[in-house]
C-alpha positions as CSV (number, residue, x, y, z in Angstrom):
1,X,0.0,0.0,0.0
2,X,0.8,3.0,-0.6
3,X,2.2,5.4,2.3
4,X,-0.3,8.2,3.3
5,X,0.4,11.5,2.7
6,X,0.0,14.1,5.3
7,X,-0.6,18.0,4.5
8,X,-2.2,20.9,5.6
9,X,-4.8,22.3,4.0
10,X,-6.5,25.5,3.6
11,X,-10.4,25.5,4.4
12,X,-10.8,28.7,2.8
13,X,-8.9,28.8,-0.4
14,X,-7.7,24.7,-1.1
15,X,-3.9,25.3,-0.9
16,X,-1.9,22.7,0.5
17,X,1.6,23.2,3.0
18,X,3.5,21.0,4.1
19,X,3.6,22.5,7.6
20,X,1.3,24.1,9.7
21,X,1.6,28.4,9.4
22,X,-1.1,30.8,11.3
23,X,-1.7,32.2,8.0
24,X,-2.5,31.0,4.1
25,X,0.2,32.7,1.9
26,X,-2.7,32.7,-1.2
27,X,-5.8,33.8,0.3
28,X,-4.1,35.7,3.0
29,X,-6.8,34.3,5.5
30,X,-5.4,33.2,9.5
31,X,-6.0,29.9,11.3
32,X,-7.4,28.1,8.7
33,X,-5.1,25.4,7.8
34,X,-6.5,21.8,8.8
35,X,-4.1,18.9,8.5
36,X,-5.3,16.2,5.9
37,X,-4.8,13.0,4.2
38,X,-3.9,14.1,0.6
39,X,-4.1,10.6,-0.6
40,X,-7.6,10.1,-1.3
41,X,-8.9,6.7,-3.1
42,X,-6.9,7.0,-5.8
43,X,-3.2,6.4,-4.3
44,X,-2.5,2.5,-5.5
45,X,0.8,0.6,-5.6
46,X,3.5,1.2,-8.2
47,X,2.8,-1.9,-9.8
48,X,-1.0,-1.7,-10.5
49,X,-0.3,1.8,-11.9
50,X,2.0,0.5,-14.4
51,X,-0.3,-2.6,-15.6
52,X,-3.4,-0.5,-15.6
53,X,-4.5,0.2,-19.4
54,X,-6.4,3.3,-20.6
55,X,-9.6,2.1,-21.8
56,X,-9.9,3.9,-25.8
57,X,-12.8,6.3,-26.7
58,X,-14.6,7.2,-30.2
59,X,-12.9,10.7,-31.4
60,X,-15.5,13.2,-33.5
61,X,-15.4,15.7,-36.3
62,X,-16.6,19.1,-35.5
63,X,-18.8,19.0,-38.6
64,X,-21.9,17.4,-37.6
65,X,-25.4,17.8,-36.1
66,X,-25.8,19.9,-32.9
67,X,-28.4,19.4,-30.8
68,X,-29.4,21.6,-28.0
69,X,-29.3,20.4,-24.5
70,X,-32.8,18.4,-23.7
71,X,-34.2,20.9,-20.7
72,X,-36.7,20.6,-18.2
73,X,-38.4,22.8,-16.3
74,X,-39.0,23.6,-13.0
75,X,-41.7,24.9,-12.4
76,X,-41.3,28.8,-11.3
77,X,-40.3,30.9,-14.5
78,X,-37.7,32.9,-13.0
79,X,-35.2,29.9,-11.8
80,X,-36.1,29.0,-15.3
81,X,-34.6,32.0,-16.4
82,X,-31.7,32.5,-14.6
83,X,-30.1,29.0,-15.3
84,X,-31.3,30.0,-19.0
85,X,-34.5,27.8,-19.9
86,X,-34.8,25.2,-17.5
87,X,-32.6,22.3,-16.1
88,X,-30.7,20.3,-18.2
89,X,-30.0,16.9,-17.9
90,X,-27.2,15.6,-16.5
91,X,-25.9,19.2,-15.4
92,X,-24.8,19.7,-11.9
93,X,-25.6,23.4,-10.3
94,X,-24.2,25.3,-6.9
95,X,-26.1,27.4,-5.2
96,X,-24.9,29.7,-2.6
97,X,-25.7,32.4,0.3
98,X,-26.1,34.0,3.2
99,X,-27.6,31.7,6.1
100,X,-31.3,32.8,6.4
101,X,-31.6,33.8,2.9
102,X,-34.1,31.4,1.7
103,X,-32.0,28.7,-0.5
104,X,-33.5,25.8,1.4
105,X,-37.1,27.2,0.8
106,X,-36.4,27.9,-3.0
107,X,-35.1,24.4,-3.7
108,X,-38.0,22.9,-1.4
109,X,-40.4,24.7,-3.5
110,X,-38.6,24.0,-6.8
111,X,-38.7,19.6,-6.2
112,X,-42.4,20.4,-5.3
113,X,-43.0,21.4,-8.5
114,X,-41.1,19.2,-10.3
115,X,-42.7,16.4,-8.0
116,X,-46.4,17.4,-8.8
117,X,-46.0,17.6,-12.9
118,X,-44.9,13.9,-12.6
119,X,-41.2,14.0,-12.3
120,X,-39.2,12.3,-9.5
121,X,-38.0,14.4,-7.5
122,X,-35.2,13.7,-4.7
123,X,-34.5,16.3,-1.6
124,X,-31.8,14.9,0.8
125,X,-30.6,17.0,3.8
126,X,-27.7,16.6,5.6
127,X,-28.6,19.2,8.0
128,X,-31.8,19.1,8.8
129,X,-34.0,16.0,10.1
130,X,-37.0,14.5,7.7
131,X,-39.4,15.8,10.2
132,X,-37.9,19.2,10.1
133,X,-38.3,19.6,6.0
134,X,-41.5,18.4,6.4
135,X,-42.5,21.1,8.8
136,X,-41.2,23.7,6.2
137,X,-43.3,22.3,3.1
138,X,-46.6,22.4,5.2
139,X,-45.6,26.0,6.2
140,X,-45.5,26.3,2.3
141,X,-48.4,24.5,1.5
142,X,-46.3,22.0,-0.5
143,X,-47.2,19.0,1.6
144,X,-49.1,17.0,-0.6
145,X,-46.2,17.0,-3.2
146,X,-44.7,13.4,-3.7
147,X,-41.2,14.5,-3.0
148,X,-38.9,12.0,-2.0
149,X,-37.1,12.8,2.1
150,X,-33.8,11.6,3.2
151,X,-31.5,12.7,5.9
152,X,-28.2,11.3,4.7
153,X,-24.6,12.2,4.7
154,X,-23.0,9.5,2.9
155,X,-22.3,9.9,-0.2
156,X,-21.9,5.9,-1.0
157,X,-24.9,5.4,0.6
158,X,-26.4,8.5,-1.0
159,X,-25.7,7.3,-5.0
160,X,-26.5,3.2,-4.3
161,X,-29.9,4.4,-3.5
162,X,-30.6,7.0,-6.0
163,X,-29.6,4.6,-8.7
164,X,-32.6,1.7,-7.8
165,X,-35.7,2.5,-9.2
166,X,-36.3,5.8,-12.0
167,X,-34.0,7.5,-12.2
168,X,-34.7,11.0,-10.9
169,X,-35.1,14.0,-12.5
170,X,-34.0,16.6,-9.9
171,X,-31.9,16.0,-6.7
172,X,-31.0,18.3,-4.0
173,X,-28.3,18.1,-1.8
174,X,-28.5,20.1,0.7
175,X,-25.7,20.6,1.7
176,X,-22.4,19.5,-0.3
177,X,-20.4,20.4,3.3
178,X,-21.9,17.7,5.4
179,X,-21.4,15.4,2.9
180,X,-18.4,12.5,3.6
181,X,-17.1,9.4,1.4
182,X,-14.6,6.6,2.5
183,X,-12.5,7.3,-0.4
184,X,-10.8,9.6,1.9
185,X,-9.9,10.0,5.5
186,X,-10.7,13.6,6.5
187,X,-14.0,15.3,8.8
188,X,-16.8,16.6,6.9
189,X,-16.7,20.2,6.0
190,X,-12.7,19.5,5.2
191,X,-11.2,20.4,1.4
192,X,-10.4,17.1,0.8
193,X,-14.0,15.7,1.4
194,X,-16.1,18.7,-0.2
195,X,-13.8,17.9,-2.9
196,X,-14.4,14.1,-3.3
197,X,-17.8,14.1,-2.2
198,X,-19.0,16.5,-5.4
199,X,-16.9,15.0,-7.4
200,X,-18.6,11.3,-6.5
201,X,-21.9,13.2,-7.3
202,X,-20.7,15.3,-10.7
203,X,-19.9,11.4,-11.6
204,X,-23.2,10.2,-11.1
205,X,-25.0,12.9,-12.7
206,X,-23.0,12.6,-15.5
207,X,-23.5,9.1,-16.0
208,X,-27.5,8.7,-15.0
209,X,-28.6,12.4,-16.7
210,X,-30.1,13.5,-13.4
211,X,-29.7,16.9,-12.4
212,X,-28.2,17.5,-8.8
213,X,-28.6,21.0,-7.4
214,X,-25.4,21.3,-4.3
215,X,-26.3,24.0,-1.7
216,X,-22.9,25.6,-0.4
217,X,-22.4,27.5,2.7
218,X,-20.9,31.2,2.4
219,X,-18.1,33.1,3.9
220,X,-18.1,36.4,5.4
221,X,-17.2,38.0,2.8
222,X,-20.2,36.4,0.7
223,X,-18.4,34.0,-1.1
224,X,-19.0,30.3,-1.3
225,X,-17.2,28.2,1.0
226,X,-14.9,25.3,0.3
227,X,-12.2,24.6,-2.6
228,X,-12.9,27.2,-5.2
229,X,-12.3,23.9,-7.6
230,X,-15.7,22.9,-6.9
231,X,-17.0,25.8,-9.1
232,X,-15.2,25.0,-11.8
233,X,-16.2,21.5,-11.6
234,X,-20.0,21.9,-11.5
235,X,-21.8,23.1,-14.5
236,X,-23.6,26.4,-12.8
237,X,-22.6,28.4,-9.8
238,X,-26.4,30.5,-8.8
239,X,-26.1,32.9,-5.8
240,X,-29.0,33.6,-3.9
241,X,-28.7,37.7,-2.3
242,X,-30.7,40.0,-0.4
243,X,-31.3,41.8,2.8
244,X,-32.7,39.8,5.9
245,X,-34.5,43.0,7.0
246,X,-35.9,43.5,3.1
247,X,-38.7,40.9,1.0
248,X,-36.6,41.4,-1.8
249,X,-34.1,37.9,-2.9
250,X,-32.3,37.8,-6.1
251,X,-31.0,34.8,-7.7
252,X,-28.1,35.3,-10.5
253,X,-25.6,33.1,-12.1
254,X,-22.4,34.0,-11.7
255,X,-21.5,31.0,-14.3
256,X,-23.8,29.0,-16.3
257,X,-22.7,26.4,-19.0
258,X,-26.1,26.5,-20.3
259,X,-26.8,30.1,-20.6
260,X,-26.4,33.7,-20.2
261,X,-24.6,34.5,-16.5
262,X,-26.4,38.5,-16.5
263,X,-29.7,37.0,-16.0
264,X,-32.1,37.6,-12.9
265,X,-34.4,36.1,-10.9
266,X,-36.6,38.3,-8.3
267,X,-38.2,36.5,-6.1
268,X,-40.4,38.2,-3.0
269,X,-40.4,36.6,0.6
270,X,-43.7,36.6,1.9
271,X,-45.6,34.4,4.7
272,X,-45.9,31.3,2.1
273,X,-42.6,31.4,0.9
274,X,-40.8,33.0,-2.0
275,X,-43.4,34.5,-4.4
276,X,-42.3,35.4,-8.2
277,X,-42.2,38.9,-9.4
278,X,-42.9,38.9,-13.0
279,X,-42.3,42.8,-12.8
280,X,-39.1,44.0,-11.0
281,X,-39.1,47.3,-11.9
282,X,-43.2,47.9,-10.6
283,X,-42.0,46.2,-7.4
284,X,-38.6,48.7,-6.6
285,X,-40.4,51.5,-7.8
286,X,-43.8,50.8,-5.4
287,X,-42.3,53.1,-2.7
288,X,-40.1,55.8,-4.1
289,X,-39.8,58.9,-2.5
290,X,-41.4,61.0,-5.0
291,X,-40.5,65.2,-4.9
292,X,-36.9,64.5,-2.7
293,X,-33.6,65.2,-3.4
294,X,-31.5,62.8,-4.0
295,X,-33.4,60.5,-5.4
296,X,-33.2,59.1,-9.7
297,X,-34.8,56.7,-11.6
298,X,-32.2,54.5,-13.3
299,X,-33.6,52.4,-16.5
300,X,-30.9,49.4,-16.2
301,X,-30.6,46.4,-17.6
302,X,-30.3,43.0,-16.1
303,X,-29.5,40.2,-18.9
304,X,-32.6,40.9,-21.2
305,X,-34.5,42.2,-18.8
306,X,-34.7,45.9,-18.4
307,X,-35.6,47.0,-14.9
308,X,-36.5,50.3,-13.4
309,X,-34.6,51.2,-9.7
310,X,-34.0,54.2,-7.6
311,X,-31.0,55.6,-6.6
312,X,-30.5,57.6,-3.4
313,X,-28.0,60.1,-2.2
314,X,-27.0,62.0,0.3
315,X,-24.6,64.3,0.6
316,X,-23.8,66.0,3.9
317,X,-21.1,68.7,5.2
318,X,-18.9,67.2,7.1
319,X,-16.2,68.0,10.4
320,X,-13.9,64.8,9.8
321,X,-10.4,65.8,8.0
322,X,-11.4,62.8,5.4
323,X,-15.2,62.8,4.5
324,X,-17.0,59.5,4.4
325,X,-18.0,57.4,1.7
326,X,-20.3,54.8,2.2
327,X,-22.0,52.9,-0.7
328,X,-24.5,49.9,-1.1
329,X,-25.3,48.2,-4.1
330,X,-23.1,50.0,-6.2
331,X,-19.2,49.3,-7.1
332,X,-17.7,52.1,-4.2
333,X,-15.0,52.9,-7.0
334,X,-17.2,53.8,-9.6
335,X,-18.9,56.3,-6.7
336,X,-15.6,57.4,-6.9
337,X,-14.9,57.9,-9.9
338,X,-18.3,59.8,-10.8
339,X,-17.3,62.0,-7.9
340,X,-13.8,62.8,-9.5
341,X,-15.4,64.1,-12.7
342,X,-18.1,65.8,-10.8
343,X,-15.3,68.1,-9.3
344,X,-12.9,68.2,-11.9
345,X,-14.7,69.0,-15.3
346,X,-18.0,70.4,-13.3
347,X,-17.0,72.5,-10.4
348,X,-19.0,70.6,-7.5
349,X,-17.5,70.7,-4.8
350,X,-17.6,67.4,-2.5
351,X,-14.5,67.3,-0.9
352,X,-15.5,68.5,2.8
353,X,-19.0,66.4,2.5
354,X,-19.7,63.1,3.3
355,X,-21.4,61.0,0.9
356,X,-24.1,58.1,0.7
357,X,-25.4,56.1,-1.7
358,X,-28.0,53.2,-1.8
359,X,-29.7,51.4,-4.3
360,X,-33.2,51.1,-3.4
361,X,-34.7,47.8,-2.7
362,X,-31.5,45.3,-2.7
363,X,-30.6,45.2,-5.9
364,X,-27.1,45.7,-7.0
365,X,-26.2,47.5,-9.7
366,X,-23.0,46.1,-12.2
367,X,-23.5,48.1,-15.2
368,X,-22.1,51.4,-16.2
369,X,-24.7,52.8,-17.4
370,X,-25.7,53.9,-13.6
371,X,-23.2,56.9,-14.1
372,X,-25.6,59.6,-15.1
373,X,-28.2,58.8,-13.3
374,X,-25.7,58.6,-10.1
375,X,-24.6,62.1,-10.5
376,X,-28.1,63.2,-11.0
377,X,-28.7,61.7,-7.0
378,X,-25.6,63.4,-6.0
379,X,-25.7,66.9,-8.0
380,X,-29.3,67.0,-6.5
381,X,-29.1,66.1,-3.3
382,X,-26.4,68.7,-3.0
383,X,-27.7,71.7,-4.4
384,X,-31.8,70.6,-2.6
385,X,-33.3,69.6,-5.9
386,X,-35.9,67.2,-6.3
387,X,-35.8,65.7,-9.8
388,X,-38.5,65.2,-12.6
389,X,-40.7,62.6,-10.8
390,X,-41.4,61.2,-14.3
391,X,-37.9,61.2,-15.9
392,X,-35.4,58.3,-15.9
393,X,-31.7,58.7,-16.7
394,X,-29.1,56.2,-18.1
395,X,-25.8,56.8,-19.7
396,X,-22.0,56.3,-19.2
397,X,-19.9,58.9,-17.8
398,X,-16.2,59.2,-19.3
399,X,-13.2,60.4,-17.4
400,X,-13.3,63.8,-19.4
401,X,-16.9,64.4,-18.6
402,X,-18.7,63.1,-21.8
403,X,-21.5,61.1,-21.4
404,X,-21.3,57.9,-23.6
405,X,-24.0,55.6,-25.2
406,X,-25.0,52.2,-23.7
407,X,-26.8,49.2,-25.4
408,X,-30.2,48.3,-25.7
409,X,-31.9,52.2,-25.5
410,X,-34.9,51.2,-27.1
411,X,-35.9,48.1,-24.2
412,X,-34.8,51.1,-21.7
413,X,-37.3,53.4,-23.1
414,X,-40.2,50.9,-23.7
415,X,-39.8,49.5,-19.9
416,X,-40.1,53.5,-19.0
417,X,-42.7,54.3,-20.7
418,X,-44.9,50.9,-19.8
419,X,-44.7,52.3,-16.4
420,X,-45.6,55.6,-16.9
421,X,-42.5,58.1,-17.2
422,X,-43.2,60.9,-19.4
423,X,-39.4,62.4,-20.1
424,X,-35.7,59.9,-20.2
425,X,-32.3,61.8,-19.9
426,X,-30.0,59.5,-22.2
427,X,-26.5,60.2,-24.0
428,X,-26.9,62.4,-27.1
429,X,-25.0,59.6,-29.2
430,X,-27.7,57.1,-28.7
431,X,-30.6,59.0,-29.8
432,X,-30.2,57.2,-33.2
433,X,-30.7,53.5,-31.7
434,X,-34.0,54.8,-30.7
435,X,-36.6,52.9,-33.4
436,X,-39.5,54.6,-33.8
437,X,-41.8,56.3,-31.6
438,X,-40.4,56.0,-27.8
439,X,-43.6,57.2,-26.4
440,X,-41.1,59.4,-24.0
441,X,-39.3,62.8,-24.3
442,X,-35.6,62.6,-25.3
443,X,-33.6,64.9,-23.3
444,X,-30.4,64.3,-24.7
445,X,-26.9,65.3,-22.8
446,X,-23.4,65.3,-24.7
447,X,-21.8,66.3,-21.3
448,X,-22.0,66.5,-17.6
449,X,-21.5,70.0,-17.4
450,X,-24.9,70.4,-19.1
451,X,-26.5,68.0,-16.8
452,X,-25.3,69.8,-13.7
453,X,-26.4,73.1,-14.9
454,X,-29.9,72.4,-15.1
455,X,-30.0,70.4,-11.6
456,X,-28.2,73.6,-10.2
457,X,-31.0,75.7,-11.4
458,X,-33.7,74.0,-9.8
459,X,-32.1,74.0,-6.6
460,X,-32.4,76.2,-3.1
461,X,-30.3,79.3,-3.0
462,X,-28.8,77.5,0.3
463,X,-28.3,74.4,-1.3
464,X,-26.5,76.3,-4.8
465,X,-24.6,78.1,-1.8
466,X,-23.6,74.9,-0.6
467,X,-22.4,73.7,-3.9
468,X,-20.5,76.8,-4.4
469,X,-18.9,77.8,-0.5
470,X,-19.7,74.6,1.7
471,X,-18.2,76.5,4.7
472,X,-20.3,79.8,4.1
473,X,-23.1,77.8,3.9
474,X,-22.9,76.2,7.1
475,X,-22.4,79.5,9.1
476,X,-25.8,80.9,7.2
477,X,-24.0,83.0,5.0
478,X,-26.2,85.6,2.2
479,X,-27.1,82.7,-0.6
480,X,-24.8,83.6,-3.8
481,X,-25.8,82.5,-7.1
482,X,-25.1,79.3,-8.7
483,X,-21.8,79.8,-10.9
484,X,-20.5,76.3,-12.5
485,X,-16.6,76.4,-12.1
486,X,-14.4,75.2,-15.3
487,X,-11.4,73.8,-14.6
């Protein structure tokens, strides 16, 4: 036999040492080696390796017929469209966050489904006992589903019982860290046994065509725990985000073999569980501040769905030597990036105030095309001027100040317009990808200058004081015109 092999192991990151250090050198994490048994199932003697023959395989052309992937679907349309149709056969998906969030609920609801339209569905928990899963499904109405219950952590055991009988169309595991095989001689939760335990799984999906959905924990940080390998081995990594104190979940892929990985789910949590919303941008725009400062309508898009969020500033004068910046939902260095330009090419001054942003109702915002309407918040929250309530705004903002076209203006404009916005602020470059008739008045801007001249207008004379002499304006000084400063 041959002689175990003894390293520690990373539980954050995978890497392997071959002696124990307070801190990871790669992830830069402390106290989070574990020693392991590398060895795993596949360590043999020397002279087994050498008689064992490769078994040969049929090689293909690449000319040929292509044949999409067979999908089926689960049930609720928006899971449907974030792993990009349905679940295909055979494919193996993570999903992944917070503690709380709702991943259980979603995937007991999803095998429900599947259960009731005459499919077999499996849901195995290792954490949880049978009684306790059933509790949650008659909280969800979803009792008289014929899902298939099992509290089991083996994985042997696991895969000799799934493979008697149909085999199933959907299995959850729930979750891939409590999982252990005897292949290899480390605790559940370890590297070494997430590692070997999805892989036994990935194996049998491949091999029986049934779909496996693996829940994964989270770290503090938000990102999923265990050897990043096992997100490159499955097929689809889905996190599951939102606030606990907000109805609000959001399910996107951050990889999908299958499909698109900009794609969206919106789910609300209500009483019964999670509830579809057909119509984001309805739902984040139910309870807008209408008439405040700081406040703009951003017409985004998420995949191919366009969706309709507010944006909230706030910017204060502040006494700390470094003003604060505190941003959610939005990339913090874009903030401050649209803050540069603001000051440099438009004269605003925001270096002695603090400044906060939000996106409102737990969305988070990847896309660019957030600049403009950003600066709209900021500009107006500023100077104390409430914005059109029945404009949106979208466009890029460039280092020198130009405001740059983004795609798909005309899905922006229809999704305004559905909802009732009269006016849309967009760059003046993409007024010819506008086809036909918007329905909506084109207020088109080449630059930010522009932009921050006509919020400046609108505004208080103590707020266009503020703009122009934040320390006057704290001390009540006579209100002074507006003048935009050129650099």
């Amino acid at each position: 036999m041959a002689k175990s092999t003894l390293s520690f192991v990373c539980q954050n990151c995978g890497a392997a040492y071959n002696r124990w250090q307070g801190k990871c050198e790669s992830c830069g994490e402390w106290n989070t080696l574990a020693e392991e048994d590398t060895t795993g199932a596949t360590s043999m003697p020397v002279s087994i390796r050498s008689k064992r023959k490769g078994r040969t395989f049929a090689l293909e052309s690449l000319t040929g017929k292509s044949q999409d992937a067979p999908r089926t679907s689960s049930g609720m349309a928006e899971l449907d469209r974030v792993t990009g149709g349905g679940f295909v056969r055979g494919s193996v998906l993570l999903v992944g966050g917070d503690p709380g969030i709702g991943k259980s609920t979603l995937l007991t609801q999803a095998t429900s489904m599947m259960a009731r339209a005459g499919h077999r569905a499996v849901y195995i928990s290792g954490e949880e006992a049978v009684a306790q899963v059933r509790l949650r499904a008659e909280r969800l109405g979803l009792a008289d589903a014929p899902v298939q219950l099992a509290s089991e952590t083996s994985v042997e055991d696991i895969i000799s019982t799934l493979s008697e009988g149909a085999v199933p169309r959907l299995i959850v595991i729930d979750s891939i860290q409590t999982m252990w095989t005897d292949t290899v001689e480390s605790a559940p939760g370890t590297v070494t046994q997430v590692r070997a335990a999805a892989q036994a799984l990935i194996r049998f999906a491949k091999k029986s065509g049934a779909t496996i959905i693996l829940v994964g924990h989270v770290t503090k940080d938000g990102q999923i725990a265990g050897p990043r390998v096992v997100e490159h081995m499955v097929d689809a990594v889905l996190s599951f985000e939102g606030e606990g104190s907000q109805q609000f979940r959001i399910l996107r892929a951050a990889k999908n073999r299958f499909g698109a990985t900009d794609e969206i789910g919106v789910f609300e949590m209500t009483g019964l569980g999670l509830r579809e919303v057909t119509n984001p941008s309805e739902l984040f725009l139910s309870e807008r501040d209408l008439g405040s400062p700081g406040t703009a309508v951003f017409a985004g898009i998420e995949g191919t769905r366009p969706v309709l969020v507010e944006l909230q500033a706030l910017v204060a004068p502040t006494s700390l030597g470094t003003p604060r910046r505190a941003v959610v939902g939005w990339d913090p260095s874009r903030l401050s990036m649209v803050l540069a330009v603001l000051e440099a090419h438009c004269g605003v001054k925001l270096s002695g105030h603090d400044v906060y942003f939000n996106v409102a109702g737990g969305l988070r915002i990847q896309e660019p095309a957030a600049d403009m309407a950003a600066a709209a918040a900021l500009v107006s929250s500023l100077v104390n001027a409430p914005l059109p309530t029945d404009a949106v705004y979208f466009g890029e903002i460039s280092l020198s100040g130009a405001v740059r076209p983004v795609a798909q203006t005309s899905a922006r404009l229809k999704e305004a317009a559905k909802l009732g916005f009269g006016r849309a602020i967009l760059p003046e470059s993409a007024r010819g990808d506008v086809g036909g008739d918007a329905g909506l008045t084109l207020n088109s801007v080449g630059n930010l200058t522009t932009l921050v001249a006509e919020i400046a207008a609108l505004g208080t004379p103590r707020g266009r004081a503020a703009q122009r002499d934040p320390e006057a304006a704290e001390k009540n000084a006579t209100p002074a015109r507006f003048r935009r400063e050129t650099s």
